[in-house]
Structure formats: structure tokens, C-alpha cells
N, C-alpha and C positions, 0 to 999 in steps of 0.2 A: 193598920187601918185606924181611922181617925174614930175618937167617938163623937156620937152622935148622940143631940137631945130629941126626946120624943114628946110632944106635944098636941093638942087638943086643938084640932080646927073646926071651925062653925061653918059651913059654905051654906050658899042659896042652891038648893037640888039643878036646878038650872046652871048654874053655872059650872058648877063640880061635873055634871055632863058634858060640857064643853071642854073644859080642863082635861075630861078624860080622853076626849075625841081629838084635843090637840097633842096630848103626849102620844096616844097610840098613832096618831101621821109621822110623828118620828121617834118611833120606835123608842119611848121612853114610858115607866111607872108614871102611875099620877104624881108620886111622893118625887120622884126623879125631874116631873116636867116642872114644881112646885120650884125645888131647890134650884133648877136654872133658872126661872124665874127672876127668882130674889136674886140670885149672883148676878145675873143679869143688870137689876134694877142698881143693885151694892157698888157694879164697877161704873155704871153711867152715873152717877151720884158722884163718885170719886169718892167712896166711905171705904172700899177693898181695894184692894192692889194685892196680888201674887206675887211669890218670890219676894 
């Protein structure tokens, strides 16, 4: 297992509601819905590439 850094996030109470209400629709953590997120955002960027 990869390690992982843990960090300090600031959200708007409103948004971190949503955030949660989007990851529990498909059955993800917040911290799970966060990290596709960003991977997300990383490979449409063209900054990540797998493999």
C-alpha cells in the first residue's frame, strides 16, 4: 500500500455537505470522493498519466 500524506483542508460547511452527498451517491468517503476528484482534474490536465 502506497503511502499517503495527510493534510489540512478549510471547505465552506456548504460545500463539504455537498461533497458528502456526492461521494455517498456513489458509494465513496468524502476523502475517497476528494482524491477522484483531483485524479480526475490531474489526468484531464495532462499532469498524470498511469502506468
Amino acid at each position: 500500500m502506497s503511502k499517503k500524506k495527510a493534510f489540512v483542508l478549510r471547505i465552506d460547511p456548504e460545500k463539504m455537505e455537498m461533497l458528502e452527498k456526492w461521494a455517498s451517491d456513489e458509494f465513496r468517503s468524502a476523502n475517497g470522493q476528494i482524491e477522484w476528484i483531483i485524479d480526475q482534474a490531474l489526468r484531464k490536465s495532462g499532469r498524470w498519466k498511469s502506468g
